[in-house]
C-alpha positions in Angstrom: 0.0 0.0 0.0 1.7 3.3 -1.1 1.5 6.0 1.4 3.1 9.1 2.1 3.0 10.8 5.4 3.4 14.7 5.7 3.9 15.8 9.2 5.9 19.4 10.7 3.1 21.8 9.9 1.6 24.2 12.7 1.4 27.6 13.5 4.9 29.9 13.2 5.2 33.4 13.9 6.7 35.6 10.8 10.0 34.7 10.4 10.1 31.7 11.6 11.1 28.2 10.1 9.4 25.2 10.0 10.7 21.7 8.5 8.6 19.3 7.0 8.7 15.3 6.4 7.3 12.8 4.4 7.7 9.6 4.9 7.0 7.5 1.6 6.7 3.8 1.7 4.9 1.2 -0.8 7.2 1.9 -4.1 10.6 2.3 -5.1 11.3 5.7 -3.6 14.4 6.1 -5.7 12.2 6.2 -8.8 10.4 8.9 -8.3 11.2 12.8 -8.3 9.4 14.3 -5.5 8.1 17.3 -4.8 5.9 19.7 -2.0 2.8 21.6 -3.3 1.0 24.0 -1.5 -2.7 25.4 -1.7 -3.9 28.4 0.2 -7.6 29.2 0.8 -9.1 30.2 -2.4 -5.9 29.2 -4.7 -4.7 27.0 -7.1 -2.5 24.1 -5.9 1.2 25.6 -6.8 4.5 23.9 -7.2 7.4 24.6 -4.6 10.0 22.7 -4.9 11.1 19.5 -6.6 14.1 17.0 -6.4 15.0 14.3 -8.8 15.2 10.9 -7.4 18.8 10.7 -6.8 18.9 13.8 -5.1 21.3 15.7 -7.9 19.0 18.5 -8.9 16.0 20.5 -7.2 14.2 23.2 -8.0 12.3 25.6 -6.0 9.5 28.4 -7.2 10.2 32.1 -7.3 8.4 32.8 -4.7 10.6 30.7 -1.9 14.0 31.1 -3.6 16.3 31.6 -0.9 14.0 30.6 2.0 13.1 26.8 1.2 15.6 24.1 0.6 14.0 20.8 -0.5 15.8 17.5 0.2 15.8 13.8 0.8 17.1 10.8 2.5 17.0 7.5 0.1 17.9 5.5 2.8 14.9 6.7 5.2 12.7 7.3 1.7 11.9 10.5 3.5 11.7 13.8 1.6 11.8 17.1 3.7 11.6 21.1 3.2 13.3 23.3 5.6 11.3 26.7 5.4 12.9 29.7 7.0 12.0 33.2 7.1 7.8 32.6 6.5 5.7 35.1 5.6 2.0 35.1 6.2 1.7 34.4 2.2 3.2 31.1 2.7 0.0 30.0 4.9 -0.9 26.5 2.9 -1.8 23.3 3.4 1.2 21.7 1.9 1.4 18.3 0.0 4.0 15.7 -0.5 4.0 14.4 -4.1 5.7 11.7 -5.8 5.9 10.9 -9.6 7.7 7.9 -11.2 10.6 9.2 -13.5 8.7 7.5 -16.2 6.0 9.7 -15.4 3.2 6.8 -15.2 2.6 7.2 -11.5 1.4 10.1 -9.3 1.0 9.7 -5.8 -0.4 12.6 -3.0 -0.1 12.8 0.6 -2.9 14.3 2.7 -1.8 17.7 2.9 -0.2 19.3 6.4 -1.3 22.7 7.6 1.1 25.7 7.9 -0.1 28.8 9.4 2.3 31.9 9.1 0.5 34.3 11.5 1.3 36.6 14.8 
């Protein structure tokens, strides 16, 4: 059974950090790029960062440059993203994704609440 397991969300004053996890199991982790989406009240669901499956390359949006770092442990097929310095527009549910390089297979965690708020 593939699941993956967000947890780290809460509430964080502005300029704050907060590190998420995922915790994949039920596939081959190392075939599959993952990635963290978030989706605010009344938004699309928008791409934040991705890393390949081996780890090599990520990729984060404008909008976090410099503040998120995404990243992942193979060994613990665990995928993580440190957030510092949050501002109240980077209140989301955030999601844990995974996609098979070969692109065949997309899987979704349940979503983890962040809050960015004084």
């Amino acid at each position: 059974q593939v699941r993956l397991v967000e947890s780290g969300g809460g509430l964080v004053q502005p300029g704050g950090s907060l590190r998420l996890s995922c915790a994949a199991s039920g596939f081959t982790f190392t075939s599959y790029t993952m990635s963290w989406y978030r989706q605010a009240p009344g938004k699309e669901r928008e791409l934040v960062a991705i890393i390949t499956n081996t780890g090599g390359s990520t990729n984060d949006a404008d909008s976090v440059k410099g503040r998120f770092t995404i990243s992942r442990d193979n060994a613990k097929t665990t995928v993580y993203l440190q957030m510092n310095s949050l501002k109240p527009e980077d209140t989301a549910v955030y999601y844990c994704n995974a996609e098979s390089v070969s692109g065949t297979r997309i899987y979704w965690g349940q979503g983890t609440q962040v809050t960015v708020s004084s």
